[in-house]
N, C-alpha and C positions, 0 to 999 in steps of 0.2 A: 781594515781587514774584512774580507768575503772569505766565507764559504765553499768551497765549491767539491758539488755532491758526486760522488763516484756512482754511485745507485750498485756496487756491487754487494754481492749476498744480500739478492730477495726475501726478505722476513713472511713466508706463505704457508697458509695450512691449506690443506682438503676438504673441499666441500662438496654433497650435503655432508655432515655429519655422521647418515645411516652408510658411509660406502657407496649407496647407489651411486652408480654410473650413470655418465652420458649417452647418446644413442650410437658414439663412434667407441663407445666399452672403456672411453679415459674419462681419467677423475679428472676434475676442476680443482684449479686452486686460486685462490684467493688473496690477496695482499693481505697481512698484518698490519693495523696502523697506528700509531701515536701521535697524538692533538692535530689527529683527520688527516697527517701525512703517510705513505708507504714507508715501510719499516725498512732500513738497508744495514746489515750488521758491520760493513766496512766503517760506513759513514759514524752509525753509534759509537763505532769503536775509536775515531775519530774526533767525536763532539760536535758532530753534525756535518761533517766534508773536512777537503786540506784545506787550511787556510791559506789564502793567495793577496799579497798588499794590494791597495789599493792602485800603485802606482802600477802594479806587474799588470794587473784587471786593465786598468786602459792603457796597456801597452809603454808606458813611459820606464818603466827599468826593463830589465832582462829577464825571459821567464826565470822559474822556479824551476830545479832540476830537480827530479823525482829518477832515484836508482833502482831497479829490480834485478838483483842479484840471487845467485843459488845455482845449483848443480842442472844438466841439461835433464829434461825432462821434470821440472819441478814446478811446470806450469805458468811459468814470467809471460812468455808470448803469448800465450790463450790468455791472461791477463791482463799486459796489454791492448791487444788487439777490440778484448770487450770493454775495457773503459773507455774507448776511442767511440765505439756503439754506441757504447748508454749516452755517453755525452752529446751524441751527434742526435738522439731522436727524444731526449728529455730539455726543456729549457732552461736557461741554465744564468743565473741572475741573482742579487742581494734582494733585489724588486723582483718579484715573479709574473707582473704583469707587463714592462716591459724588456723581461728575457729573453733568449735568442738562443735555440740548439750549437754546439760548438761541431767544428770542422776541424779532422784531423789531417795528417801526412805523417801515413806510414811508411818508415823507409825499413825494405829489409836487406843485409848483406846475405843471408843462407837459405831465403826461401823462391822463388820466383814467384811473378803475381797471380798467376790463376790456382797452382797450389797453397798458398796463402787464402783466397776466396774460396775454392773448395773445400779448406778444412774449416772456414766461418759456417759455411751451408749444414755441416754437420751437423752444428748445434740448436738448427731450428729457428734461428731469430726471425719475428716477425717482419720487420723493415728491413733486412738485408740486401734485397736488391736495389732498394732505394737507395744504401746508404752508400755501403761498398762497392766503390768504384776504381775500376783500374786506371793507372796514369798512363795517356797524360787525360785529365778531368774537360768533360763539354761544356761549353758555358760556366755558369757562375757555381760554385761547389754549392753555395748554399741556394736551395730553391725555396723562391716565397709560397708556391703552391701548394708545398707539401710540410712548411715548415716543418724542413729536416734538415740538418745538418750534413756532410760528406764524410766518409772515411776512405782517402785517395791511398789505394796501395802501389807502392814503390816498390816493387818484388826486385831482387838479384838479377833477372834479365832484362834487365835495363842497363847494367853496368853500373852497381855501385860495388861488387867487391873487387878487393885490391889485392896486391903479391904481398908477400911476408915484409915484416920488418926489413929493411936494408939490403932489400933485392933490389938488382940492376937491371930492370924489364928495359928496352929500348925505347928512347922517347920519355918512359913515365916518370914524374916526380917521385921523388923519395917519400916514405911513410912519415908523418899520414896525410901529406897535403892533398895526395891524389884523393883519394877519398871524400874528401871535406870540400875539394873542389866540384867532384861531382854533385853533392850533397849541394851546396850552392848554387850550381846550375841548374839542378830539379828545384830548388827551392824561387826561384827567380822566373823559373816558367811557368810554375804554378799562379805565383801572384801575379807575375808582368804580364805574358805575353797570353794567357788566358785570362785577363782581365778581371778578376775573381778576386772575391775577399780574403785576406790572408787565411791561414791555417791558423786556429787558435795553438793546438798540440802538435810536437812533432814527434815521431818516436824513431828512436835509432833501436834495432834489432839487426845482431848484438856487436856490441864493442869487440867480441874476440875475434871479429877480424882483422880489427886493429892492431890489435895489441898483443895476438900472438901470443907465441907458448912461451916465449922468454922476458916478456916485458918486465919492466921495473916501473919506478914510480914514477921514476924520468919521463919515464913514456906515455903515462898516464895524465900526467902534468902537460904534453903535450897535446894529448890526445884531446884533453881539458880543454884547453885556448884556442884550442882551431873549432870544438864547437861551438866555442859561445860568441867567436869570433864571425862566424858562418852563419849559425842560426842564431844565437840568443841575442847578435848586438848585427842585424844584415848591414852590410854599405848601400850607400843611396844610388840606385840602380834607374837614374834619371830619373826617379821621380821624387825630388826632397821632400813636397811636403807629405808625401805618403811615405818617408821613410818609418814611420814611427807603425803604421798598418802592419809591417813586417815581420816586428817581431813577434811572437808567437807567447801566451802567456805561461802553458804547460811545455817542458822538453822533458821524454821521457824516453832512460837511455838501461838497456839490460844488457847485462853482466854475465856469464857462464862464470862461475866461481863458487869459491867457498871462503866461510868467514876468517881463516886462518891463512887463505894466501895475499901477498902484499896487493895485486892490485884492486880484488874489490874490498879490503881494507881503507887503502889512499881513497877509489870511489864515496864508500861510506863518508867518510871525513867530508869529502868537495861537494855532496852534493847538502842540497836543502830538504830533501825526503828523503828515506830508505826504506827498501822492504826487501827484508832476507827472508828467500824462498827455500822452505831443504823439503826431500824427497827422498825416499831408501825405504829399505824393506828391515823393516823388523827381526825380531827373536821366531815374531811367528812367520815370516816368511809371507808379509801381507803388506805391498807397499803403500807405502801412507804418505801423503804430503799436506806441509804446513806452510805457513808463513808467521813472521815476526815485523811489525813495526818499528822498526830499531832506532829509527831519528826521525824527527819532523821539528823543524825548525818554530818558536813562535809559538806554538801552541801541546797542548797536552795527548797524550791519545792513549792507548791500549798496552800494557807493556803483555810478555810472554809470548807461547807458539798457540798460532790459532788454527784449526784445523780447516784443510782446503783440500775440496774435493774438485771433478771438472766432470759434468755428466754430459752424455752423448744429448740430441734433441732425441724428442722421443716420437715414434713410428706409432703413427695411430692402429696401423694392424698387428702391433707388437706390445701395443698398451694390454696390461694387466688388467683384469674386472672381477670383482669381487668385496664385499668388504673386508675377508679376511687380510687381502695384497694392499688396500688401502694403505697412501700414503707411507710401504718399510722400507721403499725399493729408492724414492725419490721424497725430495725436501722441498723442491719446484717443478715447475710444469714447463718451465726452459732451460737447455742446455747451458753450456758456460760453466763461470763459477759460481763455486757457492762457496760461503767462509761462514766456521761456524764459532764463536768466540770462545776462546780459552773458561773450562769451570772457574778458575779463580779471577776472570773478569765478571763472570756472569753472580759470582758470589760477593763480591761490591757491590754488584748492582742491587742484590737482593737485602745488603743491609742499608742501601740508602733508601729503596723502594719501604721498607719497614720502616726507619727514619721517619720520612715525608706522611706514610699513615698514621702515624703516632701525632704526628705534629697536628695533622686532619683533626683527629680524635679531640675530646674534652677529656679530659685530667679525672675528672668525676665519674665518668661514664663507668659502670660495672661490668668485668669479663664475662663475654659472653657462653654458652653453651650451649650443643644443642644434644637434648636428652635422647636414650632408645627410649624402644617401646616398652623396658621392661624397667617396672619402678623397683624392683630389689636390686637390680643393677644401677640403677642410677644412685642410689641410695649410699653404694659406695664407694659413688666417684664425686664428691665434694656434697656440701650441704646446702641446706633448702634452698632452692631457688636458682644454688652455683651447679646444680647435677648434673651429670653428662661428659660431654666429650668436649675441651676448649674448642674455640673458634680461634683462629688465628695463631692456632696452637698445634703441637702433634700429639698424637697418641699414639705407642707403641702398643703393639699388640705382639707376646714373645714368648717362647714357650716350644716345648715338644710338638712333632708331627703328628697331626691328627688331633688332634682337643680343641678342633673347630674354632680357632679363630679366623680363618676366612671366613666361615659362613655366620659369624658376628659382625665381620667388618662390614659383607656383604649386606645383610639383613639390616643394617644400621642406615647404608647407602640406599638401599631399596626403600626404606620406611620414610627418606626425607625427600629423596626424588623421584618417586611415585606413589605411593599413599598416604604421603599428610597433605590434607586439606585444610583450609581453600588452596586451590591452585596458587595463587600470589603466593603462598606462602612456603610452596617447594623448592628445593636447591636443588641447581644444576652442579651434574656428580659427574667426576673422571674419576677411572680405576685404571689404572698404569698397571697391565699384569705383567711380571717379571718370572709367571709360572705356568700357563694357560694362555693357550693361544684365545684369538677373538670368540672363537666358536665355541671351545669349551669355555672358556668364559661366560661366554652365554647360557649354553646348556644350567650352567651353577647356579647362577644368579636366576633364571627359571626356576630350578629344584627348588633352589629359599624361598621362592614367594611361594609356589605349591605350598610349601609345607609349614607357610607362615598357619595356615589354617586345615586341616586334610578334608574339613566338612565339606568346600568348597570346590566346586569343580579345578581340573588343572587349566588355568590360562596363563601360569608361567612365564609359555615360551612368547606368547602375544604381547604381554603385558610389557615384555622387556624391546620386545623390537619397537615395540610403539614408542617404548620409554626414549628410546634409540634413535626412532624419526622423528619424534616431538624435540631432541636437541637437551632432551631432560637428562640425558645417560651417553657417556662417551668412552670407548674401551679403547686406549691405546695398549697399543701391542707390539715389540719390534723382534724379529729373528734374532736368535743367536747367533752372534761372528765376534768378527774385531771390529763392534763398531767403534770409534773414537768416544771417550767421555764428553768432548765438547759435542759432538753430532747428537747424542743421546740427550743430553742436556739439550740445546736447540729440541727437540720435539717434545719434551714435557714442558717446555715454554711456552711452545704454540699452540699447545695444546689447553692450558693451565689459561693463558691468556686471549687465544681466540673469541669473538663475541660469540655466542650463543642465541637461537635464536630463542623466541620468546611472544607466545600466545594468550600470556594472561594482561597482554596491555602494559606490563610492564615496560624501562627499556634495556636493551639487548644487555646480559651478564654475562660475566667470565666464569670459572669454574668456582665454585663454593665448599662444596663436601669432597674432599680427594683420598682414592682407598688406594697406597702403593703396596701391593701383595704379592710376597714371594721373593723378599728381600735376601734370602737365604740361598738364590739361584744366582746372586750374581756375578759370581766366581766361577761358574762354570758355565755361563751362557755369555758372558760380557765381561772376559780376563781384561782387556785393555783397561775397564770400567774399575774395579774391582782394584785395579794397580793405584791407580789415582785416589789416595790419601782423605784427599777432601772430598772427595763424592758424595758420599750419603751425608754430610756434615753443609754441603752446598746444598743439597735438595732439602732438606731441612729447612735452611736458609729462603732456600725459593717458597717452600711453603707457607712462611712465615710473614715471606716480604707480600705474597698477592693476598694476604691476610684471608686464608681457606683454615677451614676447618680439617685437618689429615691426619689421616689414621696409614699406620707403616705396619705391615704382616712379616714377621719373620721368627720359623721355627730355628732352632737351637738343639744341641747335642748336649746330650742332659747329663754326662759323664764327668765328674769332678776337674777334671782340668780342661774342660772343654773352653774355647773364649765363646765370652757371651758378646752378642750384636751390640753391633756398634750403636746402635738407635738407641739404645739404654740409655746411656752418658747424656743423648740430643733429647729426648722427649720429654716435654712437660708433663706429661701422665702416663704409666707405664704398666697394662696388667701384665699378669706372668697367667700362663696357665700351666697346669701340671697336674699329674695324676690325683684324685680324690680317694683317700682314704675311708677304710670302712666306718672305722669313730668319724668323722668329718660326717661324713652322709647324715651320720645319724643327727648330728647336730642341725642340720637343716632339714627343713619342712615340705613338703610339698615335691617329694620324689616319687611318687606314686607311677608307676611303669615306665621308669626310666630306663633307658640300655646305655646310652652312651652317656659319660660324665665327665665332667674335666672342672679341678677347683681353680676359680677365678681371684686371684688376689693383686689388690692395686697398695704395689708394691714403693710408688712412687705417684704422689698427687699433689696439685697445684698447692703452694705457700699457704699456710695459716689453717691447714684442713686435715682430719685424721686419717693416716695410712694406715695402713695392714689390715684393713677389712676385707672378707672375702664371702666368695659366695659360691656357690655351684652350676656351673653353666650343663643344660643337658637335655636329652631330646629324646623322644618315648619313639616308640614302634612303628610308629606313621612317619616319626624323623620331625615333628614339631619339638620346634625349639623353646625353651624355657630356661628361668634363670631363678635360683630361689639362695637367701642371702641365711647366715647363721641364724637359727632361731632366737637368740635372746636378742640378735638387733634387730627383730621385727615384732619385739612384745610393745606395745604404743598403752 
């Protein structure tokens, strides 16, 4: 068994880091990779491509049929059409050294061929004029010059569509020989009388010219035989021993349907792949489309609906600039599709990824922490040595509006990815704000550092854009809409897993210290998000799996039957904050011009270690922050 790689859904983030733009105002983006290959979410979803036998690979059985089914408009052809692409300008091999780009033949019944080619040009592809060519094809489809592959389009005026089922045209064979004849005669000039290597893929777009508004299974079944009779098994067209070049490895044949009527049913069943496509509009009135992996014969792959979006190419004098526009608008820097895996695929991943670090790990090793700046707060988050915030663990941060737990989580972030020294020894910090855009984001996280000290001048706002361009600090940020749970999920991935760059000599790191703030907006900035169950229960999970340190912000309605967040139940360490009391104050030390106060109680702490200590988080006139813990636990 091979392999073989779709390259659909580019795995890319944004680079630089700081937003800056290129000189034509577009951001760069970047491939994502794993073990030094380009990330592709079809193929992961997959196990690494479709598997294809060996016998099918050189031609000795009859392709592999792959179905794309779903309602019109639900993206099968723009599907199609780009797996033909990617195949045709990537190499394509169990051996990668001697690979060979693949050559497709697209046949369309409903498009003709230069609207076919103008609506590829849309999407920007680099090699398109290389690739996409209209039939009939010059010379040899594959060129050794350019090693590139062809995608020959067969558009509808050429005469491949036919009359209905059981029409009496003059002269023409009855349904569907005419058809499948034609289909054989383009398939025979291609190879024959152009001289040219066969077509590895052929794609039929769609069946339902075939098979009509009334078909049965009957029909289906025949529709079956005539093409594997045509294409998947060719007769020997005077050249026997080149019969075996003819057949084609991949046929891929789409469907207008839905899972409930009989013939893309009977399809699902006949073929050896499936991919059910749906598309429709929402409660909100925002149409969405997916795809499911429904069958692949031989091997395992992805179950659920994965979300699939189709973006325009993008117009360089129409590109966005700014870091705030940075990477909310797009996931890639090419048109096409993009597939973004189902939360409850991407929440496997993240407890086998946890798994496989565990396994890394020694048995002995002690959990780690990483401490604030403030030792009466550390004091009662676990014992000597264990103080702090876990790594590889979460911290909820929960409690009422306004008792400054952002600018805890913030000041926590700040203190380990810009002033703890030595440089080797600072973490590279993402803050996922779910409440602040990039800019006020910024502005905040300036104010903390001001006011980490007031003696000092304000360098704040420098301190953070530098933090920003050195790759040390990364604020994702996404508008509020409907975005999809999986879309959202995909950029705290790429984000979370992106390399990072890195000027201490070290080599290149992923994100280490991660502050999710404003977990408490999710429901009204990202309902679609908010519906899905396991969401914050999978981000959990992902935090866990890339073994970061993370801290989750989320205010609460302090009213007796209010529900409490959901983070509670997930987080290994849990403060609450809430109002401080006049007795309380007096019990702690070191409140000398205090205005704002808020009592910190860790409510919930790692195994074997004493909870319900608490302390006073609180900030004098200047707005410098301080933390001072019950006076009898600070008598030594």
């Amino acid at each position: 068994m091979r392999r073989l790689r779709t390259f659909v859904g580019p795995v890319q983030y944004p680079f630089p880091p700081d937003g800056a733009t290129k000189s034509d105002g577009g951001d760069e983006f970047r491939p994502l990779k794993a073990s030094g290959k380009d990330r592709f979410w079809l193929d992961e979803m997959l196990g690494g491509g479709l598997m294809l036998p060996d016998r099918v690979w050189s031609r000795e059985e009859q392709a592999v049929l792959l179905l794309l089914a779903g309602p019109p408009g639900s993206g099968k052809s723009v599907f199609a059409l780009e797996l033909c692409y990617n195949l045709a300008i990537h190499r394509q091999s169990a051996d990668q050294e001697n690979g060979a780009p693949w050559t497709s033949l697209y046949i369309s019944g409903e498009s003709p061929t230069e609207r076919i080619i103008e609506n590829a040009r849309s999407f920007g592809w680099d090699k398109q004029s290389s690739v996409l060519t209209p039939f009939p094809a010059i010379g040899r489809l594959r060129d050794p010059a350019t090693d590139l592959g062809r995608v020959i389009i067969y558009g509808s005026d050429r005469g491949t569509s036919v009359p209905e089922p059981g029409s009496n045209r003059a002269g023409a064979p009855r349904f569907p020989t005419v058809f499948f004849e034609t289909v054989a005669d383009t398939w025979h000039e291609v190879v024959v009388n152009s001289e040219a290597l066969s077509p590895d893929v052929v794609v039929i777009d769609s069946l339902n010219i075939l098979l009509g508004q009334n078909a049965d299974s009957s029909d289906v079944l025949s529709v079956f035989d005539a093409l594997l009779s045509t294409i998947g098994r060719p007769a020997n067209v005077n050249r026997p021993k080149q019969d075996m070049s003819l057949r084609p490895r991949l046929m891929i044949v789409v469907l207008d349907g839905y899972a409930e009527e009989e013939p893309a049913t009977v399809w699902e069943f006949l073929a050896d792949a499936a991919i059910r496509f749906e598309g429709g509009v929402g409660p909100e009135e925002y149409y969405q489309r997916s795809l499911q992996i429904v069958k692949v014969k031989t091997q395992a792959h992805a179950w659920g609906k994965h979300t699939l979006k189709i973006y325009a190419g993008r117009e360089p004098e129409h590109q966005e600039s700014g870091s705030h526009r940075r990477s909310h608008s797009r996931a890639t820097d090419a048109g096409g599709c993009v597939v973004f895996p189902s939360v409850h695929w991407h929440l496997s991943q993240s407890i086998r990824m946890e798994e496989e670090r565990r396994d890394r790990e020694s048995e002995s090793s002690a959990p780690q922490v990483l401490g604030t700046r403030f030792p009466h707060l550390n004091a009662i988050l676990g014992k000597e040595g264990r103080s702090g915030f876990p790594v590889q663990h979460t911290t909820a941060l929960v409690g009422e509006r306004g008792a400054m737990k952002s600018h805890l989580a913030y000041d926590f972030m700040l203190h380990w990815a810009v002033s703890h020294k030595p440089i080797r020894e600072r973490k590279k910090a993402l803050l996922i704000s779910l409440r602040d855009d990039v800019e006020a984001a910024k502005e905040t996280l300036a104010s903390t550092w001001n006011q980490r000290d007031s003696a000092k001048p304000q360098q704040g706002a420098g301190i953070v854009q530098d933090a920003i361009d050195r790759d040390q600090l990364e604020i994702l940020y996404n508008w509020p809409g409907f975005i999809t749970p999986a879309e959202f999920f995909h950029r705290v991935f790429v984000a979370l897993m992106r390399p990072r760059k890195d000027d201490s000599g070290n080599a290149p790191r992923t994100a280490e210290v991660v502050v999710l703030n404003g977990l408490d907006h999710l429901g009204s900035k990202f309902p679609l998000c908010a519906r899905e169950k396991i969401f914050v229960p999978a981000l959990v999970s992902l935090f866990r799996g890339c073994g970061v340190c993370s801290l989750i912000v989320a205010a609460e309605d302090t009213t007796p039957d209010a529900d409490k967040s959901p983070v509670r139940a997930l987080a290994d360490l849990t403060l609450e904050f809430s109002p401080a009391a006049t007795d309380e104050q007096q019990k702690v030390r070191g409140l000398k011009g205090a205005e704002q106060l808020s009592k910190v109680t860790a409510v919930r702490v790692p195994a074997g270690q004493i909870g319900g200590l608490w302390g006073i988080l609180w900030r004098d006139s200047a707005g410098t922050m301080n933390f001072s813990r019950q006076e009898r636990a600070v008598q030594d």
